[in-house]
N, C-alpha and C positions, 0 to 999 in steps of 0.2 A: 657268563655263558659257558658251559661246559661241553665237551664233544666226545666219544669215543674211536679211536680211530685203530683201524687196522692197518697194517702195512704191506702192498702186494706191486713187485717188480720196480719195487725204491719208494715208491710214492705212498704218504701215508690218505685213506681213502677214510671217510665219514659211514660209520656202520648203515645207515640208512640210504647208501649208494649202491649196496650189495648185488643189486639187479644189473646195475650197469657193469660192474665189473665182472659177473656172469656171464654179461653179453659180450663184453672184449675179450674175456679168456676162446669165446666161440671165434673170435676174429682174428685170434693168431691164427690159425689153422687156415686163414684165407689172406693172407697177409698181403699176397703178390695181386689181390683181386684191385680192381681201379678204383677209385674213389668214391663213387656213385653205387656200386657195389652196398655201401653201406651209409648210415646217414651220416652227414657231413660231423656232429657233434660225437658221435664216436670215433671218428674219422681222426678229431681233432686233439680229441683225448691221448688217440694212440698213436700221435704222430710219426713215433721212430719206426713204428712196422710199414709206414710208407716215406722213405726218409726224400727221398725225388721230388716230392710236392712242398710248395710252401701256402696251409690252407688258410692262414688267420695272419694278419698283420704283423706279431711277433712269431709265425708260424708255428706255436701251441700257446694253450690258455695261457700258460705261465708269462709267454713275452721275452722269454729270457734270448731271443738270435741265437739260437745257438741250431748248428746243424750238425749231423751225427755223420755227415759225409766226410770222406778223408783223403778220397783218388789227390784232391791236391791238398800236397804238405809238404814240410821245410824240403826233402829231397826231391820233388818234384817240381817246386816251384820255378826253377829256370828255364820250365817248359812252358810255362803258364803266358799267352797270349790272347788279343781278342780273336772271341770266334767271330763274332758279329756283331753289329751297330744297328739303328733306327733311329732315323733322325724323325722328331717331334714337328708337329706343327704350328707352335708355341713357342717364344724364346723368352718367356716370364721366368720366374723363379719353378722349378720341379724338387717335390720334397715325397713323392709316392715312394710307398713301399710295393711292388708288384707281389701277385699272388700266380703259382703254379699249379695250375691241374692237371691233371692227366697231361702233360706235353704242354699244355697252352697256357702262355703268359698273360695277365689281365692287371693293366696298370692305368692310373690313370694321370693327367698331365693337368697346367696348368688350365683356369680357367672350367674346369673339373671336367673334360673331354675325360673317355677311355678308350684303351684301344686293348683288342685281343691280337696277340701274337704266337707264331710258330714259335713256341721257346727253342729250338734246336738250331733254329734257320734266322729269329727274325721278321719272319714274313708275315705281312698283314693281313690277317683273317677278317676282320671286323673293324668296326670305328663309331662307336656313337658319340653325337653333341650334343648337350642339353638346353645349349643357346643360351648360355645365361646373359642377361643383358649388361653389358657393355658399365650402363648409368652404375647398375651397384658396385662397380670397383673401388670407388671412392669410399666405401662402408668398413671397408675394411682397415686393419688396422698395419697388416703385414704383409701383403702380398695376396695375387689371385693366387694362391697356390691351394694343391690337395694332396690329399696324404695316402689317400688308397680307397681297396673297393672293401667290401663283406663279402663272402662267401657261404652258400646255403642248400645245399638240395638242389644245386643245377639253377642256379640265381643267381647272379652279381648286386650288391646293393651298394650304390652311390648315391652321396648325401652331397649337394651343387653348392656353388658359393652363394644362389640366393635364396637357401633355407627349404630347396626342393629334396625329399628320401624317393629314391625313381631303383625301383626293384627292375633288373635286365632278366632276358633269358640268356645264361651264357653262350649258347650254341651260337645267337646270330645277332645279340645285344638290340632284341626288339622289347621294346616295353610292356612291362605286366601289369605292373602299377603305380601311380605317385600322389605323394602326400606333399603340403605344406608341412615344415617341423614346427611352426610358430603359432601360439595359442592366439585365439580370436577375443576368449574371454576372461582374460588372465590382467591383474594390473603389472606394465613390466615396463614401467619408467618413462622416462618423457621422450628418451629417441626411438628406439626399438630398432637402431640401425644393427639388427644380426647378420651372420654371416656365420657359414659352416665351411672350415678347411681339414676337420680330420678323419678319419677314416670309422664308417661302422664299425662298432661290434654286435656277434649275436651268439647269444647265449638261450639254450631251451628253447628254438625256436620265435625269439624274442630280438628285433635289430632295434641297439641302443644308439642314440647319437645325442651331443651337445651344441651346444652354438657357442659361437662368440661375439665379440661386441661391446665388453665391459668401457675400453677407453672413450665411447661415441652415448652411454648411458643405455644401459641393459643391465637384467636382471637374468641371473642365471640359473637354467633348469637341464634335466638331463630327461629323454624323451624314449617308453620303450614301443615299437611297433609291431604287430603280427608279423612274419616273413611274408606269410600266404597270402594275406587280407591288405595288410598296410595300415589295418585297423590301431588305431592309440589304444594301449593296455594301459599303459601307469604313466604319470610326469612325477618325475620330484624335482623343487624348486628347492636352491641353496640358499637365500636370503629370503626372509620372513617378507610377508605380505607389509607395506608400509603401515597400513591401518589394522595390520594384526587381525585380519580377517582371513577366514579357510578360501582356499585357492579350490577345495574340492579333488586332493591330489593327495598321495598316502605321505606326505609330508607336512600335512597339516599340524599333526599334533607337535613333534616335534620341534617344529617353526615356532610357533605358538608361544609354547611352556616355558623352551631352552634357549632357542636363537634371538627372538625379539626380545627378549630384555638384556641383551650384550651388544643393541643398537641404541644410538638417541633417537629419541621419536623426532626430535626439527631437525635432524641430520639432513644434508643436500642427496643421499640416497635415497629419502622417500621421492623424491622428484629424475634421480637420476638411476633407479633400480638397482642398485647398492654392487652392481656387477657379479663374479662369483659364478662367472661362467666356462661350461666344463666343453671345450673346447678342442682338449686331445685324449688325454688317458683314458679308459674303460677297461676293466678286464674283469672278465667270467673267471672264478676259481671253480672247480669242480671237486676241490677237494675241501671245503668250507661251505661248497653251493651259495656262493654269496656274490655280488657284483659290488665290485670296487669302481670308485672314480675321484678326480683329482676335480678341486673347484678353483677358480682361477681369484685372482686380483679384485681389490673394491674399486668403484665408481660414485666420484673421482678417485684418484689416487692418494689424495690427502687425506689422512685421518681427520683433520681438525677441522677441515669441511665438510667429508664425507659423516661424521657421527658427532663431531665438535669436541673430538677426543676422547669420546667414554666408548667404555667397552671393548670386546675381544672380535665380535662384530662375525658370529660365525652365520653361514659355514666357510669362509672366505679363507683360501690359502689352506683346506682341508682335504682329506681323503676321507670318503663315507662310504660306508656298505651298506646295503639293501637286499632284500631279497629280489632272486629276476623275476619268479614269476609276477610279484605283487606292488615291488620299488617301497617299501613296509623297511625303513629305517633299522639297523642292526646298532652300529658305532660309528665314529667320529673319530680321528683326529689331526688336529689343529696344528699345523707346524706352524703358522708368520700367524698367533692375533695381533687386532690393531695393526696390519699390514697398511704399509705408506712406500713400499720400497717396490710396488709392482713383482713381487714372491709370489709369482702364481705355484699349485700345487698342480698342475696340470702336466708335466711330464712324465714320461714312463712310470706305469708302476709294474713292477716285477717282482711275479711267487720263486721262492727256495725253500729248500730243505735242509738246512746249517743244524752241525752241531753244536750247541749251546748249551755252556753249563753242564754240559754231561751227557745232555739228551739229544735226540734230533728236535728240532722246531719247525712248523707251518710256518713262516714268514713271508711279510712283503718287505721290498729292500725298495727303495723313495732317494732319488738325491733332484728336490726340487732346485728352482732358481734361486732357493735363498742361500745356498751353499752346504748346507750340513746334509749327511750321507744320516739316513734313519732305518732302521730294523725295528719293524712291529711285528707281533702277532696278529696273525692272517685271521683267525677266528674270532677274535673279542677288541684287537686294536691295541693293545697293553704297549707300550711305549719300552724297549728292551737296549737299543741302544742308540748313540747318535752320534756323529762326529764332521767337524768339518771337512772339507774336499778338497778346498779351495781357502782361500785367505779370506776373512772374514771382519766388518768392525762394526756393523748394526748391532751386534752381540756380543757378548762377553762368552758364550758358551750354552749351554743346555744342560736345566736342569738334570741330575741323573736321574731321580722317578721318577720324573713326571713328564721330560721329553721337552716342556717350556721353554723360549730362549730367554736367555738373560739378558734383555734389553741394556743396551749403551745409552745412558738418556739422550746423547748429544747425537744417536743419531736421530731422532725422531724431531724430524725436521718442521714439518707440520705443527708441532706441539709447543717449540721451544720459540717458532718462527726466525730461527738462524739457517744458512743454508749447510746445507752436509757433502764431502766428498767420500759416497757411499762407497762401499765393496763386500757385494758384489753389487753392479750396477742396476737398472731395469731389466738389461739380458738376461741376465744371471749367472750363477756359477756352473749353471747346467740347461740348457734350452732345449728344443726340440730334438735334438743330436738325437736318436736311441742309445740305449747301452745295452751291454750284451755279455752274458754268464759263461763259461766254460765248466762243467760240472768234472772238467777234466784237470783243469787248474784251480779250482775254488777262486777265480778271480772273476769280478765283475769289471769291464772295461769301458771305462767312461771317459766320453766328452767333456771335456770342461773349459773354461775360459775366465778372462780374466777383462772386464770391460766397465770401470767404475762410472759412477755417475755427480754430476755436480746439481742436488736436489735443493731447493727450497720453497716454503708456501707460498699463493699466492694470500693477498690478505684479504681481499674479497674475489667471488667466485660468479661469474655469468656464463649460461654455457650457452654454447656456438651451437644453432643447428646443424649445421657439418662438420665441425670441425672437432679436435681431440680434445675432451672435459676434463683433464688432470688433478685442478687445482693447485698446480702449480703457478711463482711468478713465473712468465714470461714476457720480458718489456724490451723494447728495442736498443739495440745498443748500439753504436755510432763509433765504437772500438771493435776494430776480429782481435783475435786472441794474438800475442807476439809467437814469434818463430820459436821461441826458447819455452811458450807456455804448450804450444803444439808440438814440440818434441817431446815436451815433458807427459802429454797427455798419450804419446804414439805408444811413450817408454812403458805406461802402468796397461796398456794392451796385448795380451798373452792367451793362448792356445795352448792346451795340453792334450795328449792321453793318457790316462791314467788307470792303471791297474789295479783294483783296490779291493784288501780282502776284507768282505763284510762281517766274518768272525771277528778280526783283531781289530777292524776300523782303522786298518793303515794304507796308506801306499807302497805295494809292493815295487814300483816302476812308472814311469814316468816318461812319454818323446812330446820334447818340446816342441812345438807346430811356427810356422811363422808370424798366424797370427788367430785372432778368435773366430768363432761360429762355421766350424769346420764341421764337416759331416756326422752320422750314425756309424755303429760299428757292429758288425758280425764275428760272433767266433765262432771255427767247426773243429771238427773233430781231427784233423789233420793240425791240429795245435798252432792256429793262425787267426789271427785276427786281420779283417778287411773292413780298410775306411777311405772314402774320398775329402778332400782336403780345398779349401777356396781356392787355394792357389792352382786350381785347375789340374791337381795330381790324384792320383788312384793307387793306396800303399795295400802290401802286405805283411803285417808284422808278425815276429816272433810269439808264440803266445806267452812264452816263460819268462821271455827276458826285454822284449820290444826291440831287438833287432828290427832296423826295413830290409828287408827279404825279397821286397818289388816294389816297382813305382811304373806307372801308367802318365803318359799324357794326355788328360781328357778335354782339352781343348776349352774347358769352362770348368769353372767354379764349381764346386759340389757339396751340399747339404740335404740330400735325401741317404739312405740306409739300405745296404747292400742286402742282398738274400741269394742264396746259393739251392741248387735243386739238380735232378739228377731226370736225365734219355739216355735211354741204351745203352745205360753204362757208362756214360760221360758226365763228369759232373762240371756245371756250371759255376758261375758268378756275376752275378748283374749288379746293376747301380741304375739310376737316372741320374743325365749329370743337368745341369740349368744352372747358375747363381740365381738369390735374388731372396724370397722372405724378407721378415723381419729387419735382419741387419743388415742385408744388399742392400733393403730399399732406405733404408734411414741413414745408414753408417756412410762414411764418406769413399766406401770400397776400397780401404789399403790392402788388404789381403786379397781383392778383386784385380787390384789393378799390376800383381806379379803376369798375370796371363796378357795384359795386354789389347784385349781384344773383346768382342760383343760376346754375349753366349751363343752357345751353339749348343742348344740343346736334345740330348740322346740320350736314349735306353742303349747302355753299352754292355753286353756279352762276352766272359773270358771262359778261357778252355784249356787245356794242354793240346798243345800245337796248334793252338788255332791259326788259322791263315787272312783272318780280315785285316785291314788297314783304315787310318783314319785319314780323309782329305784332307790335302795340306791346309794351311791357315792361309785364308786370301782375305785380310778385313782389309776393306780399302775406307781411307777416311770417308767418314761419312760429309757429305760436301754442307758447308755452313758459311755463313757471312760475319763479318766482324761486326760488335756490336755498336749501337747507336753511339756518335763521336759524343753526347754528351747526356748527364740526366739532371736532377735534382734533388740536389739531397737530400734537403729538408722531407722528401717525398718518400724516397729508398730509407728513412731511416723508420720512419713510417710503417713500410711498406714489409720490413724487417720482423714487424712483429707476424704483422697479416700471414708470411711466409711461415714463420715457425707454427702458426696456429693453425695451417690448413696443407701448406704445400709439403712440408721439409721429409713427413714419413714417407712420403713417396718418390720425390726428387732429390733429394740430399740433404744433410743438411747442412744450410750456410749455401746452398747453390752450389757444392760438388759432385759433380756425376759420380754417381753409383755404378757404374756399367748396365743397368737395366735398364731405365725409361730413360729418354731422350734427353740429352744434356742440354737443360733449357739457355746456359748463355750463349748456343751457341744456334738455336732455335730462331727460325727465321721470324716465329709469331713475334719477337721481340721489337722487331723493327718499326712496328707500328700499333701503334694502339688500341686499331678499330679491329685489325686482326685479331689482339690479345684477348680483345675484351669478347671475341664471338665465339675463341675456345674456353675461356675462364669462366665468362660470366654467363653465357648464351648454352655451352656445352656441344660445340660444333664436332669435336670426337669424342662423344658419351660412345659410341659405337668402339672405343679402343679406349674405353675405359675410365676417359676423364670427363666425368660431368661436368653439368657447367654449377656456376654457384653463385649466379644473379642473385636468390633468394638469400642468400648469406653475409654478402659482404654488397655493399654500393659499390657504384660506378670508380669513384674516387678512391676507394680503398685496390681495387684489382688493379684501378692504373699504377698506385704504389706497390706493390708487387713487381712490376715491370719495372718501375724506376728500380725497384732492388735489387732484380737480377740484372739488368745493365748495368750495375754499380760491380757486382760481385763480377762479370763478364772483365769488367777493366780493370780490378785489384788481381784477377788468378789466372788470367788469359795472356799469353803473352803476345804481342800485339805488332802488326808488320810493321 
């Protein structure tokens, strides 16, 4: 695929763009005009001539955080306090990125609520609820969280956690239109437990979104809508139809030809929809005209169940382009095939303009969960460079042409049927954190972390209608790990940020964090980097050197991604703070538990000299009874499995509170049976989230549950 490209105000533009860049040369001269002024996709183009707004997710197509504001920087910074707060009505995990328009901030919160706000003040304009029901909490794999809205021609678009796309009017957040995202007549596996927590994009008047659900058995597609209509334009699906039949979607052919013969046809993916679901990245290039997306993890997790070892098994753990108006397949490619390590490709993808080799280049820069930092060609996908980020042993490295990793046989745990102490873990070496460019330092600033996994197959494979289809062993075990194994495991636990220049593929710089799955990062123009941190802090780093410059007490944990914007002259800095996703809700909260305390979840606001203050911290224990004086083991060890199979990504695991959901030993349902079995099995608070799951497990299995948590209650609890 060849291109011609011109070069106009740094950015190299596709000769057959030429209209548009006529029309934006007309838009300087109206520069100061409001947003609506003009249409939102050359709005978004030229983002620096309205540098106050934040219109798209990564605040221009490219994604790169990066704001051209400067009011705050290294000498201003000791003036730098909250202007204002908004406290949420939600204390779930919050990972939104808020969008700015004209003055008004539009974010949204746990449970996929949004809310419009006075960005200058604060104050609440608006609030819509989408009501999503309660019962789908359970579908999920990481949290009710959401990640933000779309922006379009005086339209908010939010995609709900139960697979609802609900087009807003911005002005008063009344509904215009709503679609199902989920195909009616599509084959997509035997659970089709979906679930949407990331943010639209929209490109050419076209809102894309993905699902997820790979862990519960789904098949993964990427969905484009009309803005206007809500009308379905295009699906392209990432895993080939089981029976190699057209889906009737412009990814037919290439499913077909390419993808289904790099699957086994008795693989446990033709029953469990092979997963490969595109669940966060998207991004509109305007200067390739092409739509990028990240395909996540297989279903199971196992290769040796999942396809019985054969194959690369795409598009699984890929980036693909398409064309937007038609979703008409471009390139491919494949960072993790034969993926067994849960290496989704689904986090950030970001466009640059690097000198390479002499020349400038169109590039995406990719540092997925599997650890290696990747530089493609943005037009064709040509694989240019790659390098690790992070500590790495599933790999020996990547090939240099071809960008393939070089498998370590022994980790391929699945294959060999030994188990593996992976690195990077399931987390990854890069999670949902965003990262973020400074075209002012050539550094990209990345999240990363350090969270290994102790992996091995299971040998036979039944999957759980609720519960997580891995394919892994998990069998109960009647030993917790010694003090010396769980320091040892605290020890290879690690948080970075990291500077990294994607020409040389080094680390320029390095602050070590206290611990892993610490926030997104912003850089602007004022040579600063801004990240929030689990340990309930809010830094400002040096951009050159990562100097901390400022730290914030935000009261909670923080894994959502700052954005900066500019009123009357003032410029801002927001966050949403919440613990919780992914790792709050699985992990057994060491990074959570520096704070102390529940979340208290806020949209937090800084300013030079701002004058608000945060209320002190009043957790008062939450009041709880000691648990039952005795159980049964033989029952609790039992009951040990049940718990890993269904309960531990939401509750802890092993029964250690998380800081988010209710720290079940200490849970008064525990005390009795009849009680246990009306919320577990009956679903007496499907309305706050926890189904029940009669249909899943028997009687006798939920009471072993309870015997395990009263067990874990009297090993970790210390006792009057």
């Amino acid at each position: 695929m060849s291109m011609q490209y011109s070069t106009i105000w740094g950015h190299h533009l596709p000769n057959l763009r030429w209209r548009d860049v006529l029309l934006g040369m007309g838009m300087l001269l109206c520069a100061a005009a409001p947003v609506h002024a003009e249409s939102t996709g050359d709005a978004i183009i030229h983002a620096d001539d309205h540098p106050g707004d934040w219109l798209i997710h990564g605040r221009t197509y490219s994604e790169q955080r990066y704001s051209p504001l400067m009011q705050i920087n290294a000498k201003t910074i000791g003036r730098l306090h909250l202007a204002w707060h908004y406290d949420l009505d939600t204390n779930r995990g919050q990972e939104a990125t808020p969008l700015i328009v004209n003055g008004i901030m539009y974010t949204t919160t746990a449970w996929s609520k949004v809310k419009a706000l006075d960005a200058a003040t604060g104050r609440l304009l608006w609030a819509y609820d989408p009501k999503v029901d309660g019962r789908v909490g359970v579908r999920g794999c990481c949290d009710i969280v959401n990640r933000g809205l779309g922006y379009w021609n005086g339209r908010l678009y939010l995609a709900t956690f139960d697979n609802r796309l609900i087009a807003l009017d911005s002005k008063d957040g009344k509904v215009v239109w709503s679609v199902n995202t989920i195909p009616t007549d599509a084959d997509l596996g035997q659970q089709q437990a979906y679930t949407i927590t990331g943010a639209p994009r929209i490109a050419k008047g076209r809102v894309l979104i993905g699902n997820g659900g790979a862990e519960f058995g789904a098949r993964g597609f990427i969905s484009a809508f009309d803005a206007e209509t809500g009308r379905l334009d295009w699906r392209f699906f990432t895993v080939p139809n089981p029976h190699n039949r057209p889906d009737h979607a412009p990814s037919d052919t290439v499913l077909m030809t390419r993808a289904y013969p790099t699957w086994s046809p008795t693989g446990a993916w033709v029953r469990q929809g092979g997963g490969g679901t595109v669940w966060d990245s998207i991004v509109y290039d305007p200067v390739t005209d092409l739509v990028y997306f990240g395909a996540g993890n297989g279903s199971p997790w196992s290769y040796g169940i999942r396809s019985n070892g054969k194959g690369d098994n795409l598009f699984l753990d890929s980036i693909v382009a398409v064309k937007p108006e038609t979703g008409e397949y471009v390139w491919h490619f494949q960072e993790t095939p034969e993926d067994q390590w849960d290496y989704t490709s689904t986090q950030q993808i970001m466009t640059l303009d690097l000198p390479l080799g002499g020349q400038m280049r169109h590039v995406i820069v990719h540092a997925p969960k599997n650890g290696f930092f990747y530089v493609l060609d943005a037009a064709t996908g040509e694989f240019i460079s790659g390098r690790n980020f992070v500590f790495v042993n599933w790999a020996k490295g990547l090939d240099p042409k071809t960008g393939r990793p070089i498998f370590n046989p022994a980790a391929q745990y699945s294959v060999t049927g030994k188990p593996f102490y992976v690195f990077p873990g399931d987390m990854g070496g890069h999670g949902i954190a965003a990262m973020s460019y400074s075209p002012r330092t050539g550094l990209v600033y990345l999240p990363t972390q350090q969270v290994p996994d102790h992996l091995k197959g299971a040998r036979k494979f039944r999957a759980l209608p609720d519960g997580w289809n891995l394919g892994l062993d998990i069998q109960p075990d009647d030993r917790m790990p010694s003090t010396e194994e769980q320091k040892a495991a605290v020890r290879d636990l690690r948080g970075t940020l990291v500077a990294w220049d994607p020409v040389s593929q080094t680390a320029r710089w390095e602050v070590v964090q206290k611990g892993p799955a610490n926030g997104g990062t912003l850089a602007t123009a004022g040579d600063l980097v801004f990240q929030g941190l689990t340990d309930g802090t809010f830094h400002a780093y040096d951009a050159h050197d990562g100097k901390d410059l400022f730290s914030f007490d935000a009261q909670s944990g923080i894994i959502a991604s700052p954005v900066s914007y500019r009123i009357g002259g003032r410029q801002y800095v927001a966050i949403e703070v919440g613990w919780g996703g992914s790792y709050g809700l699985f992990a057994t909260g060491l990074a959570r538990q520096e704070t102390g305390s529940v979340n208290h979840s806020r949209v937090l606001a800084f300013a030079l000299d701002g004058k608000d203050h945060l209320p002190a911290v009043s957790d008062a224990p939450v009041p709880s009874s000691p648990p039952p004086a005795s159980f049964v083991p033989r029952q609790a060890l039992a009951g040990s499995q049940q718990y890993q199979n269904y309960c531990q990504y939401c509750h802890g695991a092993n029964v250690e509170w998380n800081g988010v959901l209710p720290d079940l030993r200490k849970s008064p349902a525990i005390q009795d049976k009849n009680s246990f079995y009306a919320i577990v099995g009956k679903g007496a608070l499907s309305s706050f989230g926890m189904d029940g799951f009669e249909k899943s497990m028997k009687p006798d299995e939920i009471e072993s549950i309870r015997q395990f948590i009263i067990e874990r209650a009297h090993q970790t609890l210390s006792q009057p």
